[in-house]
PDB file of N, CA, C and O in Angstrom:
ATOM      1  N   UNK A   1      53.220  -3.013 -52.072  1.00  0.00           N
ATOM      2  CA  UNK A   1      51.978  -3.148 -52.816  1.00  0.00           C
ATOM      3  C   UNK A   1      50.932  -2.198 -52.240  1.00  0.00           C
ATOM      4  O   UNK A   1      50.969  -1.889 -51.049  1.00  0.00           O
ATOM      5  N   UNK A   2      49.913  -1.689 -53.147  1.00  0.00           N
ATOM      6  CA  UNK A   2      48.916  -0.978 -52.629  1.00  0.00           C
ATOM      7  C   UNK A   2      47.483  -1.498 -53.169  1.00  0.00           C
ATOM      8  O   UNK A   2      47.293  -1.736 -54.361  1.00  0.00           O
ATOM      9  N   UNK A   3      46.620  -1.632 -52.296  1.00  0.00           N
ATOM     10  CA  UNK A   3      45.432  -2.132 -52.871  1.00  0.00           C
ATOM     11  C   UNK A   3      44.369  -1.321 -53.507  1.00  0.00           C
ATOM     12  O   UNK A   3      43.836  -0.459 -52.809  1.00  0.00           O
ATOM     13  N   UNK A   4      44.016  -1.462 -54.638  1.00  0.00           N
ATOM     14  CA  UNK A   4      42.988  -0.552 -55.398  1.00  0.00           C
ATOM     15  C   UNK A   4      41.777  -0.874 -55.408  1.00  0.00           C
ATOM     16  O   UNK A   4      41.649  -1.972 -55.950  1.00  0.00           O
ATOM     17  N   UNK A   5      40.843  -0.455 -55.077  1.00  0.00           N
ATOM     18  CA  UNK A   5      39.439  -0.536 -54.724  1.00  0.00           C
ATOM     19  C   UNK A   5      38.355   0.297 -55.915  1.00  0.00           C
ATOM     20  O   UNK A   5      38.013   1.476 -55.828  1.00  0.00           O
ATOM     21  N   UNK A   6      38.038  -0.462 -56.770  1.00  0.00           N
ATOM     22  CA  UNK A   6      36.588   0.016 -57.423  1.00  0.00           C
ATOM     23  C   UNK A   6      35.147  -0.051 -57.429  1.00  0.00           C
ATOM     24  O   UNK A   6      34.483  -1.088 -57.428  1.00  0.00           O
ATOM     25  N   UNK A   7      34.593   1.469 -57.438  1.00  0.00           N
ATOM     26  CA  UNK A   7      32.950   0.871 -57.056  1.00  0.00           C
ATOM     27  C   UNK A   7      31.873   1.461 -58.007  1.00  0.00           C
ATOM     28  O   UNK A   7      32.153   2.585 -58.423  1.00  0.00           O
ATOM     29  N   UNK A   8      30.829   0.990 -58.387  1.00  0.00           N
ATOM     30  CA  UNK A   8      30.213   1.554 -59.342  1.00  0.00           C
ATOM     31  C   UNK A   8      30.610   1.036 -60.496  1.00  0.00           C
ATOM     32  O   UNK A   8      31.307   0.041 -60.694  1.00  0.00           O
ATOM     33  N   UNK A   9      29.999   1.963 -61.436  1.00  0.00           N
ATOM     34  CA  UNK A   9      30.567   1.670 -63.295  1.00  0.00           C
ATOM     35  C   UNK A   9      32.072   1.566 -63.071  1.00  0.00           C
ATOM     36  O   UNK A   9      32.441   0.804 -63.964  1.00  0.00           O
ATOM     37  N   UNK A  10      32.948   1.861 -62.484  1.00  0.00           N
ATOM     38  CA  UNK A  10      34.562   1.966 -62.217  1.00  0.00           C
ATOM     39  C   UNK A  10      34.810   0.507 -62.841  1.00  0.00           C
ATOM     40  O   UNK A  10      35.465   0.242 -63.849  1.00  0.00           O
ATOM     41  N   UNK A  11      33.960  -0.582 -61.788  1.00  0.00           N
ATOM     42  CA  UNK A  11      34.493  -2.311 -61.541  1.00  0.00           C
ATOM     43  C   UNK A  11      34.123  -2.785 -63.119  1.00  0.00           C
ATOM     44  O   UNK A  11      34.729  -3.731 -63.623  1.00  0.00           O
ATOM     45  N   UNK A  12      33.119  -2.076 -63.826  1.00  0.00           N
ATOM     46  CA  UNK A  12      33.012  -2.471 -65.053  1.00  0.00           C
ATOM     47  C   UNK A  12      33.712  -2.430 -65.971  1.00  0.00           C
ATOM     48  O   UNK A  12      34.006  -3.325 -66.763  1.00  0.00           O
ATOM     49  N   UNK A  13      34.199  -0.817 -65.902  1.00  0.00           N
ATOM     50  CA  UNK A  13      35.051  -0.545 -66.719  1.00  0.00           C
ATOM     51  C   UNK A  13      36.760  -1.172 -66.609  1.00  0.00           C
ATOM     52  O   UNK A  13      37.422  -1.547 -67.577  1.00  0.00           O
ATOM     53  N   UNK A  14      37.118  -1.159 -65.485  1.00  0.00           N
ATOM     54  CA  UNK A  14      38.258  -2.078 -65.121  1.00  0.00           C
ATOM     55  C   UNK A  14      38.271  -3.518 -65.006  1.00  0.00           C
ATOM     56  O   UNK A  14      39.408  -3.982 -64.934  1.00  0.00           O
ATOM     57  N   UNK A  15      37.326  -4.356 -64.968  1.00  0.00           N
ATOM     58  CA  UNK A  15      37.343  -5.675 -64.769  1.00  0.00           C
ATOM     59  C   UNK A  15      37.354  -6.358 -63.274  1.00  0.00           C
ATOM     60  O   UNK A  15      37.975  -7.354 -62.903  1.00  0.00           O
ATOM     61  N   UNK A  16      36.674  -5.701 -62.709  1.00  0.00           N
ATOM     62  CA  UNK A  16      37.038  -6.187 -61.259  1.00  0.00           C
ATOM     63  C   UNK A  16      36.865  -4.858 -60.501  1.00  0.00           C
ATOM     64  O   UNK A  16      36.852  -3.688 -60.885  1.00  0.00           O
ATOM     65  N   UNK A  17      36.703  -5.585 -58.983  1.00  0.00           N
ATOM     66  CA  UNK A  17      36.238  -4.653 -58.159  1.00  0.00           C
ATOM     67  C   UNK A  17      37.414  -4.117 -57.100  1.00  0.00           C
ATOM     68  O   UNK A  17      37.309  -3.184 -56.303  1.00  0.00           O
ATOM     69  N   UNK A  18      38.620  -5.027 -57.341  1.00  0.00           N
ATOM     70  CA  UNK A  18      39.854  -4.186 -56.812  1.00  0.00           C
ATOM     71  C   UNK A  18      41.233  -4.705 -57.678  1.00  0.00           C
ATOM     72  O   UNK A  18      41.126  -5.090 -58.842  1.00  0.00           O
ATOM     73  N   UNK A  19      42.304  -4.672 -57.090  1.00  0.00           N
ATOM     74  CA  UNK A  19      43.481  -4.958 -57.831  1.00  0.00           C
ATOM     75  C   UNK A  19      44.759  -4.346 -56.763  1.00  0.00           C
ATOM     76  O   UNK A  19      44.759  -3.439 -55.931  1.00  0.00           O
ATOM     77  N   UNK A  20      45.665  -5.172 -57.162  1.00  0.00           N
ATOM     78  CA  UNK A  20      46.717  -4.612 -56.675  1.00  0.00           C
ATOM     79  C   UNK A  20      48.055  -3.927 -57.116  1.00  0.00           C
ATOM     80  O   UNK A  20      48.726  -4.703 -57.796  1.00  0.00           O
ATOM     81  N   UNK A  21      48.482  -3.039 -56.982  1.00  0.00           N
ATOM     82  CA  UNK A  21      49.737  -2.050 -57.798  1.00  0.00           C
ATOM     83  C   UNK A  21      50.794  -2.312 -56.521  1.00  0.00           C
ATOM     84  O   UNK A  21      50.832  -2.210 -55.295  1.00  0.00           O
ATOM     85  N   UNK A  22      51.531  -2.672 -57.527  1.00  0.00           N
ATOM     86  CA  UNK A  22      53.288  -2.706 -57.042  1.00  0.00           C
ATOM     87  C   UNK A  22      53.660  -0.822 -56.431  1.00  0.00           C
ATOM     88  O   UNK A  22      53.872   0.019 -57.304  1.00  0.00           O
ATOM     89  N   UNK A  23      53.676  -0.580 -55.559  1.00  0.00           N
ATOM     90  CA  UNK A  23      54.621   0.541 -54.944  1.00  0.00           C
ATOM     91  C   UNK A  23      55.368   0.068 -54.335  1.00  0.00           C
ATOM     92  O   UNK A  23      54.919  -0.870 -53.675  1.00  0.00           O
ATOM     93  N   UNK A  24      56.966   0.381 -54.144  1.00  0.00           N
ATOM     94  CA  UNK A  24      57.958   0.627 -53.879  1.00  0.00           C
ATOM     95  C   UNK A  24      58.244   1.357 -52.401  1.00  0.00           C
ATOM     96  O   UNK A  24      58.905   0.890 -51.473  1.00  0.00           O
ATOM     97  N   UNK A  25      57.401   2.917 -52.473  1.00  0.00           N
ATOM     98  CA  UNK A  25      57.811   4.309 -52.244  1.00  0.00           C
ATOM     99  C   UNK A  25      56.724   5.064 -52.372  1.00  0.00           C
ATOM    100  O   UNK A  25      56.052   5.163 -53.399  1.00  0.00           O
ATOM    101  N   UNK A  26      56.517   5.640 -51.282  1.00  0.00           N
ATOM    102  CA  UNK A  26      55.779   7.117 -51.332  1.00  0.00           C
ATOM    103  C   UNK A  26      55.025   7.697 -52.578  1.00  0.00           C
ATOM    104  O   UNK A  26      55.755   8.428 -53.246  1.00  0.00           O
ATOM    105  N   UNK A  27      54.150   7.602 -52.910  1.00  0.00           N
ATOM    106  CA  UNK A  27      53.967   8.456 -54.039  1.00  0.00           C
ATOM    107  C   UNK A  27      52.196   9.114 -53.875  1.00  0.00           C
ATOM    108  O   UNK A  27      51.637   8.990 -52.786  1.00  0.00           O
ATOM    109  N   UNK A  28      51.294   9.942 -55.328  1.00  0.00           N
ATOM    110  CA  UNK A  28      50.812  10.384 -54.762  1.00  0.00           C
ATOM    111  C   UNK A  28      49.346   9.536 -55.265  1.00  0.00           C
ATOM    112  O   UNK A  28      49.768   8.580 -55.916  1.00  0.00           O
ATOM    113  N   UNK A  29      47.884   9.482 -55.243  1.00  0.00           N
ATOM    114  CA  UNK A  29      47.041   9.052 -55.178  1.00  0.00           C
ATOM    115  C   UNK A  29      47.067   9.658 -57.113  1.00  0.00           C
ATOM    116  O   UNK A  29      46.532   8.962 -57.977  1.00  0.00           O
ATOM    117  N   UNK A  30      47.738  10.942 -57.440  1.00  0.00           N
ATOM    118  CA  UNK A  30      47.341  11.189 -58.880  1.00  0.00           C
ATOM    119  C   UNK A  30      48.231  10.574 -59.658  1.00  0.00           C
ATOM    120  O   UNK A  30      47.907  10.165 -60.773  1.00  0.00           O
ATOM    121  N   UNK A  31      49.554  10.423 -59.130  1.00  0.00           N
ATOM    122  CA  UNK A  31      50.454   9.278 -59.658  1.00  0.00           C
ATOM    123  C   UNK A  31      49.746   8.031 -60.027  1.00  0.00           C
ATOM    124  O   UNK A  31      49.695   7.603 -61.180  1.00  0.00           O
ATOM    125  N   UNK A  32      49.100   7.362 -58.803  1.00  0.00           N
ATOM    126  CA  UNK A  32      48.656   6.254 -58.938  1.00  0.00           C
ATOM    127  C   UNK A  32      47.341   6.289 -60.218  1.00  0.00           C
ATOM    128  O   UNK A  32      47.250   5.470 -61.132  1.00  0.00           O
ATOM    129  N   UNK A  33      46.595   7.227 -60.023  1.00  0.00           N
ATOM    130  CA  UNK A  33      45.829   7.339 -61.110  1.00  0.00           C
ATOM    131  C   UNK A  33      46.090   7.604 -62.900  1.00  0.00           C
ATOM    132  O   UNK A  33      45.417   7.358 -63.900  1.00  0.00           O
ATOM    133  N   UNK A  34      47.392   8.210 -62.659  1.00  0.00           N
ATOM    134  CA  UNK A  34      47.898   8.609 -64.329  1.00  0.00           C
ATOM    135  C   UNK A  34      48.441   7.008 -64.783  1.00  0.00           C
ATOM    136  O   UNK A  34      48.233   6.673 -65.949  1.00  0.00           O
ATOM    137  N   UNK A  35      49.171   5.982 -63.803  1.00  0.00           N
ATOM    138  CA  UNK A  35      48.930   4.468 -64.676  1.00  0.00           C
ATOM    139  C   UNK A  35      48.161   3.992 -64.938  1.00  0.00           C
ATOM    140  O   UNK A  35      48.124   3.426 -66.030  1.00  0.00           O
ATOM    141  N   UNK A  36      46.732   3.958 -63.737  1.00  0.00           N
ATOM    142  CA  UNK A  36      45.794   3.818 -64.462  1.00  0.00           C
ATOM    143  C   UNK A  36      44.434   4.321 -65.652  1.00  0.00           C
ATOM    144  O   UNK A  36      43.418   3.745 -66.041  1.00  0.00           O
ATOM    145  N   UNK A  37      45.020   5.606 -65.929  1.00  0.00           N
ATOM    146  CA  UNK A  37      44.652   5.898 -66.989  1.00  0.00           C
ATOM    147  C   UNK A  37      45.467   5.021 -68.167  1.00  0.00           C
ATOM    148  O   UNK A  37      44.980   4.376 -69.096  1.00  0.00           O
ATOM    149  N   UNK A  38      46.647   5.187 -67.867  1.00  0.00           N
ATOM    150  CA  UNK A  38      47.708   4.360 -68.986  1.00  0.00           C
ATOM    151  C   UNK A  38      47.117   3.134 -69.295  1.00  0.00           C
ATOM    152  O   UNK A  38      47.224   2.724 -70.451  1.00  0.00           O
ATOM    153  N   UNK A  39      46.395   2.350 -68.303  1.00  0.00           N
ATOM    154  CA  UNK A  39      45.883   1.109 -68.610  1.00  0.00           C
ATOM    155  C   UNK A  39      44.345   0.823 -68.611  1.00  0.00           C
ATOM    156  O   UNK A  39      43.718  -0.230 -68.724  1.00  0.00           O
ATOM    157  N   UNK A  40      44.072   1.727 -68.495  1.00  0.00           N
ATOM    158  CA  UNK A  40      42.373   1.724 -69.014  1.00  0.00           C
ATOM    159  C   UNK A  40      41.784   3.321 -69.666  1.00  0.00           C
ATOM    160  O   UNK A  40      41.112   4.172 -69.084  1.00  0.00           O
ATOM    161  N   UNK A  41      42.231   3.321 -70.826  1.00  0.00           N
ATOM    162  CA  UNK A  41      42.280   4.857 -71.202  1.00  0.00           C
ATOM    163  C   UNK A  41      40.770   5.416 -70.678  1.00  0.00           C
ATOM    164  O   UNK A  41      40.757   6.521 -70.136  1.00  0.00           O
ATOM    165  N   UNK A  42      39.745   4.818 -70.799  1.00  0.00           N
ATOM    166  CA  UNK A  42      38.019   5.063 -70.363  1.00  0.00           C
ATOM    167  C   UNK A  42      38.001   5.863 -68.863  1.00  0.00           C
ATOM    168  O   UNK A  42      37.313   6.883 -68.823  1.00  0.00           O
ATOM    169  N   UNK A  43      38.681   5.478 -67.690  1.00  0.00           N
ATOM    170  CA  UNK A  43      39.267   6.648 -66.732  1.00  0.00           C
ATOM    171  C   UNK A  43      39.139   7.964 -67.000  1.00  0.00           C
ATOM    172  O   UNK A  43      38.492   8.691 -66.245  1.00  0.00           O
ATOM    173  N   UNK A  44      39.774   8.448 -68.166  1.00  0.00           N
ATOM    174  CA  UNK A  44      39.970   9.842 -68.173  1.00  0.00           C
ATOM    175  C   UNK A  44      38.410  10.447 -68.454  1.00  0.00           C
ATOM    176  O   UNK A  44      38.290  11.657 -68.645  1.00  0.00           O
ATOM    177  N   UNK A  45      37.528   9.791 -68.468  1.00  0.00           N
ATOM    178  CA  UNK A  45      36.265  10.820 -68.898  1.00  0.00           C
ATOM    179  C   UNK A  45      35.882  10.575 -67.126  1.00  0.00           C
ATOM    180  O   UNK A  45      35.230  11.520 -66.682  1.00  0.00           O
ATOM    181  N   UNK A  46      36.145   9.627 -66.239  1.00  0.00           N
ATOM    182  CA  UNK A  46      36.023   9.717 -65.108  1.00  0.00           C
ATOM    183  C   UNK A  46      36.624  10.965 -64.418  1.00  0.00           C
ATOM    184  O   UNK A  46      35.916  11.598 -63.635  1.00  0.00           O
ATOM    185  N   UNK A  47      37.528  11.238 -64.598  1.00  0.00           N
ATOM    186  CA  UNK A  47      38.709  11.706 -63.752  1.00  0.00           C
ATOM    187  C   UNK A  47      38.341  13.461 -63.337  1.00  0.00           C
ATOM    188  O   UNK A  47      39.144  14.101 -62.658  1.00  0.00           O
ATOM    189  N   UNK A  48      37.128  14.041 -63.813  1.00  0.00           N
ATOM    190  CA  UNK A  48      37.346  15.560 -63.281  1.00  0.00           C
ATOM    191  C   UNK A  48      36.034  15.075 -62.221  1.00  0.00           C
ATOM    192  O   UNK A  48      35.683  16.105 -61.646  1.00  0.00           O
ATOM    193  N   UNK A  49      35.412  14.217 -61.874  1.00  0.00           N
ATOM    194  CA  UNK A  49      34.036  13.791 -61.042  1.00  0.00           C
ATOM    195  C   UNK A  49      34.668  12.894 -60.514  1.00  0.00           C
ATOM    196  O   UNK A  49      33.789  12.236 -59.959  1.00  0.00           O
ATOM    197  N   UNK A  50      36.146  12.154 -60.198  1.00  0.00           N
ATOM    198  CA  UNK A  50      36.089  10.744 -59.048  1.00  0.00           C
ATOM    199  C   UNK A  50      36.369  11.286 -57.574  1.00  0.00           C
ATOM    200  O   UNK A  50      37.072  12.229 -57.211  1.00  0.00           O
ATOM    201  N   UNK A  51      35.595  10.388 -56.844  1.00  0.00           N
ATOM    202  CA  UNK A  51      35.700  10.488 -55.460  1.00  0.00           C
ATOM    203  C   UNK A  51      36.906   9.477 -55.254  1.00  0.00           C
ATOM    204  O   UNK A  51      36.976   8.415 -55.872  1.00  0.00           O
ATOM    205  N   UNK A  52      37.929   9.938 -54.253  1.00  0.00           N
ATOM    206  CA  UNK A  52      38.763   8.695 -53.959  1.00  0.00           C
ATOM    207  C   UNK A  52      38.944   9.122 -52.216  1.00  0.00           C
ATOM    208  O   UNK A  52      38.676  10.203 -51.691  1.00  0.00           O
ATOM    209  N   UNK A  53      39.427   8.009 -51.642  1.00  0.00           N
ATOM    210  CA  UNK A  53      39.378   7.723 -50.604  1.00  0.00           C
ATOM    211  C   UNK A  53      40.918   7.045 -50.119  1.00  0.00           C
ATOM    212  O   UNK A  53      41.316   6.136 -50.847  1.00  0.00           O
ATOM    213  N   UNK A  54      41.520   7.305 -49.320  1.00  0.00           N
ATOM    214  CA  UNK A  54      42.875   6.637 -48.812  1.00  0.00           C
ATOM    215  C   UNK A  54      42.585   6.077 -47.418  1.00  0.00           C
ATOM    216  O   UNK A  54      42.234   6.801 -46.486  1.00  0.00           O
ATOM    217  N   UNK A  55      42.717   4.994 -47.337  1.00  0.00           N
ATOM    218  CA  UNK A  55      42.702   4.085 -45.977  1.00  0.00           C
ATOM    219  C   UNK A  55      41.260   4.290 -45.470  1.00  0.00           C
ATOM    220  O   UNK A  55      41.202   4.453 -44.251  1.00  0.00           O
ATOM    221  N   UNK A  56      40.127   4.319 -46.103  1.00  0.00           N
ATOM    222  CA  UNK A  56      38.923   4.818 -46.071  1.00  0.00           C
ATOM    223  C   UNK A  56      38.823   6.058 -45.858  1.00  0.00           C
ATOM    224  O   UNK A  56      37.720   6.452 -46.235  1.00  0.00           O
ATOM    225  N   UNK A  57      39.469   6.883 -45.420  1.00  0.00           N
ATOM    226  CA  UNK A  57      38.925   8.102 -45.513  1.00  0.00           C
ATOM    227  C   UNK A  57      39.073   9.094 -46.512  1.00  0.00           C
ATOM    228  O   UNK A  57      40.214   9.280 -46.933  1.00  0.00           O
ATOM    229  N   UNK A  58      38.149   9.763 -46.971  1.00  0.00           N
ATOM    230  CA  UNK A  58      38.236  10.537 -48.085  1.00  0.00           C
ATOM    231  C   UNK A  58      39.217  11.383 -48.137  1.00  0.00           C
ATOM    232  O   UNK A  58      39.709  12.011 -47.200  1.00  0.00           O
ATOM    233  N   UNK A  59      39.621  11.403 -49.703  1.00  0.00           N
ATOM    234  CA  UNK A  59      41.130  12.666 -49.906  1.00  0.00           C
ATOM    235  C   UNK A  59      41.109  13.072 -51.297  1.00  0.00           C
ATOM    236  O   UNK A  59      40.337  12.684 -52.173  1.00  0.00           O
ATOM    237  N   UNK A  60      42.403  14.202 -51.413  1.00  0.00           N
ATOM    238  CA  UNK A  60      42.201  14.416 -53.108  1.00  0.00           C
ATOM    239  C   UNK A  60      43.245  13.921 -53.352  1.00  0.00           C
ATOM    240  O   UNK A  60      44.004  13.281 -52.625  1.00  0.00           O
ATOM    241  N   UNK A  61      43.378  14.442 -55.269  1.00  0.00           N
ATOM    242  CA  UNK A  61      44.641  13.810 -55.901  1.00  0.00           C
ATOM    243  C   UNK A  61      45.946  13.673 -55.031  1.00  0.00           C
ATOM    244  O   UNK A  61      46.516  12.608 -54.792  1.00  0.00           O
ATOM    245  N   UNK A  62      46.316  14.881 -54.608  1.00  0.00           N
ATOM    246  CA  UNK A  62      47.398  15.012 -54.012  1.00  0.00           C
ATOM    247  C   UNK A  62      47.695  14.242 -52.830  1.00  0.00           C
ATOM    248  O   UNK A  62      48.882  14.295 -52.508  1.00  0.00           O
ATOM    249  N   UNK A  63      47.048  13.633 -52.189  1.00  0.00           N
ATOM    250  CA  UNK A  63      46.903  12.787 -50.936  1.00  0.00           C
ATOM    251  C   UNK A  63      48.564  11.991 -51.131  1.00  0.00           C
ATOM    252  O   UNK A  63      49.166  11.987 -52.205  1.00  0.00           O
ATOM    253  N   UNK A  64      48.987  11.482 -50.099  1.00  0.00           N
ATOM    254  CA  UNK A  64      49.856  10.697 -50.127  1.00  0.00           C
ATOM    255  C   UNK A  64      49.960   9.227 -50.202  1.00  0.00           C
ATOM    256  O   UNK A  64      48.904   9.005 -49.609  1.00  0.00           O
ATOM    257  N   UNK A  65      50.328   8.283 -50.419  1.00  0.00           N
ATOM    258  CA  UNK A  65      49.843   6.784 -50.885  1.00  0.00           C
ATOM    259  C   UNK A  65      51.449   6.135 -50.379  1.00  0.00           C
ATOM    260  O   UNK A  65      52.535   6.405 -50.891  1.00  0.00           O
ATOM    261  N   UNK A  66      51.160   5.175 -49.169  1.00  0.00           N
ATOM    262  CA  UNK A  66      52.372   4.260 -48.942  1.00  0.00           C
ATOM    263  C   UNK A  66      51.749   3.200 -49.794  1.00  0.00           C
ATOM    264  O   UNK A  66      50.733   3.015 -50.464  1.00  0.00           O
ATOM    265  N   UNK A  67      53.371   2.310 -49.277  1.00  0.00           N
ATOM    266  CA  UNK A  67      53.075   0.575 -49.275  1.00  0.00           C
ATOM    267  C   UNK A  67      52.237   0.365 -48.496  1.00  0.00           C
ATOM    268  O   UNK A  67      52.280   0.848 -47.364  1.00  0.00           O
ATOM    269  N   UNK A  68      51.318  -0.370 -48.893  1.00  0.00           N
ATOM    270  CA  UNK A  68      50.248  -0.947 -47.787  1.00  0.00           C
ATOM    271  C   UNK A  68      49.106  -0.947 -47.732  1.00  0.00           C
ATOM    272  O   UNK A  68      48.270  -1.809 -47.463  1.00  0.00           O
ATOM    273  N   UNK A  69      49.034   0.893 -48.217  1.00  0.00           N
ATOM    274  CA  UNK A  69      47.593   1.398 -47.970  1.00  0.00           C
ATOM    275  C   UNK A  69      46.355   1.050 -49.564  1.00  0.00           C
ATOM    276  O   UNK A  69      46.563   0.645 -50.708  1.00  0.00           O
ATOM    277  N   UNK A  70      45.397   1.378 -48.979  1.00  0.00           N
ATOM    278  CA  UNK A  70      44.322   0.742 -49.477  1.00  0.00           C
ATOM    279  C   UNK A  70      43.737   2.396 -50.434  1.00  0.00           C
ATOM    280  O   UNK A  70      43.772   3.482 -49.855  1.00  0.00           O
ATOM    281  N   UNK A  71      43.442   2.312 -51.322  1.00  0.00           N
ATOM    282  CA  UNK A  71      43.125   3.512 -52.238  1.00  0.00           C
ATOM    283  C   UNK A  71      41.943   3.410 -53.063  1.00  0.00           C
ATOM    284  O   UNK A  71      42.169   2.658 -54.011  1.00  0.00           O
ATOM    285  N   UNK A  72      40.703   3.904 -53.069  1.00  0.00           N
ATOM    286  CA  UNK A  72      39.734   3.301 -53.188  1.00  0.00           C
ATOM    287  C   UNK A  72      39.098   5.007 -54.791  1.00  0.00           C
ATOM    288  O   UNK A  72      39.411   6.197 -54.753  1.00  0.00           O
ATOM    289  N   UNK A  73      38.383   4.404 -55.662  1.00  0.00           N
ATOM    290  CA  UNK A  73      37.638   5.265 -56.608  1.00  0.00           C
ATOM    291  C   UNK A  73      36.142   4.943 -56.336  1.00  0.00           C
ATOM    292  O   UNK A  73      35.469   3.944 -56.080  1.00  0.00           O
ATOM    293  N   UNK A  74      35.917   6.520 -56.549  1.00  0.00           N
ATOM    294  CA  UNK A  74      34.192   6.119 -56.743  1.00  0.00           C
ATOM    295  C   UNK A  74      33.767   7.413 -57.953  1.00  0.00           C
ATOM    296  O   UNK A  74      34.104   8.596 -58.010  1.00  0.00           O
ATOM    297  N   UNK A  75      33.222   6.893 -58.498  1.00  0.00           N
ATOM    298  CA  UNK A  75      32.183   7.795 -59.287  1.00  0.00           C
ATOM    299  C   UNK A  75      31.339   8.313 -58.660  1.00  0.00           C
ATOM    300  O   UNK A  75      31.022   7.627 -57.689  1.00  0.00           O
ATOM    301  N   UNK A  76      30.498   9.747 -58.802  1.00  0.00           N
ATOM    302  CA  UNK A  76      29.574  10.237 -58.274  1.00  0.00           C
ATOM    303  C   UNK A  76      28.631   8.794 -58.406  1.00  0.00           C
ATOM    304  O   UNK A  76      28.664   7.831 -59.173  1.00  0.00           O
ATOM    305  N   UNK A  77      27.541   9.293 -56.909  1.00  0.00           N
ATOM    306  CA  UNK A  77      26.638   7.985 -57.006  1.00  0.00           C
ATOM    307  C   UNK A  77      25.480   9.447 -56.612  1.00  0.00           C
ATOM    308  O   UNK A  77      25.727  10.567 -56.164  1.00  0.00           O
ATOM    309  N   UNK A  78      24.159   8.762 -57.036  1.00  0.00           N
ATOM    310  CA  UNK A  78      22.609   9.563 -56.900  1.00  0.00           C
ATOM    311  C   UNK A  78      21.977   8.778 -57.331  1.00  0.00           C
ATOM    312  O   UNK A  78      22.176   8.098 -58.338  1.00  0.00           O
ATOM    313  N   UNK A  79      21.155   8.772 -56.639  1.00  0.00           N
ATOM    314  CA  UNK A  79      19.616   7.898 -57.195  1.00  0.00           C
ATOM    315  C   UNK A  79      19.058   7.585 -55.425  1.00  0.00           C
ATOM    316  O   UNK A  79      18.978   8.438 -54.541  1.00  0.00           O
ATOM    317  N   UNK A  80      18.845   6.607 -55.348  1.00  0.00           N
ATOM    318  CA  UNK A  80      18.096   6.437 -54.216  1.00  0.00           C
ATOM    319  C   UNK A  80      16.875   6.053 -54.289  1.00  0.00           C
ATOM    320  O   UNK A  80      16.439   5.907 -55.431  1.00  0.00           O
ATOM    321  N   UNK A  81      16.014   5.791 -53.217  1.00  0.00           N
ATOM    322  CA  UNK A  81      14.503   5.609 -53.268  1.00  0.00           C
ATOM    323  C   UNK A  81      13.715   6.572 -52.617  1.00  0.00           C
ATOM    324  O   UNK A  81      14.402   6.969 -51.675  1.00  0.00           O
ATOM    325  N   UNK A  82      12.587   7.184 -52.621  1.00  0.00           N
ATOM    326  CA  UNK A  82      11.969   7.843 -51.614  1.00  0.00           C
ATOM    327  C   UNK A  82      10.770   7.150 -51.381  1.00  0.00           C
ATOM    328  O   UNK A  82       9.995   7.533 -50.505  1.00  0.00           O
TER     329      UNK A  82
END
């Protein structure tokens, strides 16, 4: 299993602020993302701006993804206070 982590408009659009995906085997962070496009088609207007993160630390598509590990999306974030 791998744990999926959403933050921002992401948790809206998916229903929740994480979830868990069945892995098997090795695969890659864009793998993991092309099912979830399959299951929330609204993703793909995300997908040329997401930040993702593997085991907290930041990575790209290509990153590698075990059993276990924790895989996290973010949308650009800005705003702030001054």
């Amino acid at each position: 299993m791998v744990r999926i982590r959403f933050f921002a408009s992401l948790k809206d659009l998916v229903g929740g602020s994480e979830m868990e995906m069945k892995l098997e085997q090795e695969t890659s962070v864009r793998s993991i993302l092309h099912q979830l496009k399959a299951r929330f088609p609204e993703l793909k207007k995300y997908e040329p701006v997401l930040l993702v993160a593997v085991n907290q630390n930041y990575s790209g598509f290509d990153a590698s993804v075990s059993p276990g590990d924790e895989v996290a999306f973010f949308p650009p974030l800005s705003g702030g206070r001054r």
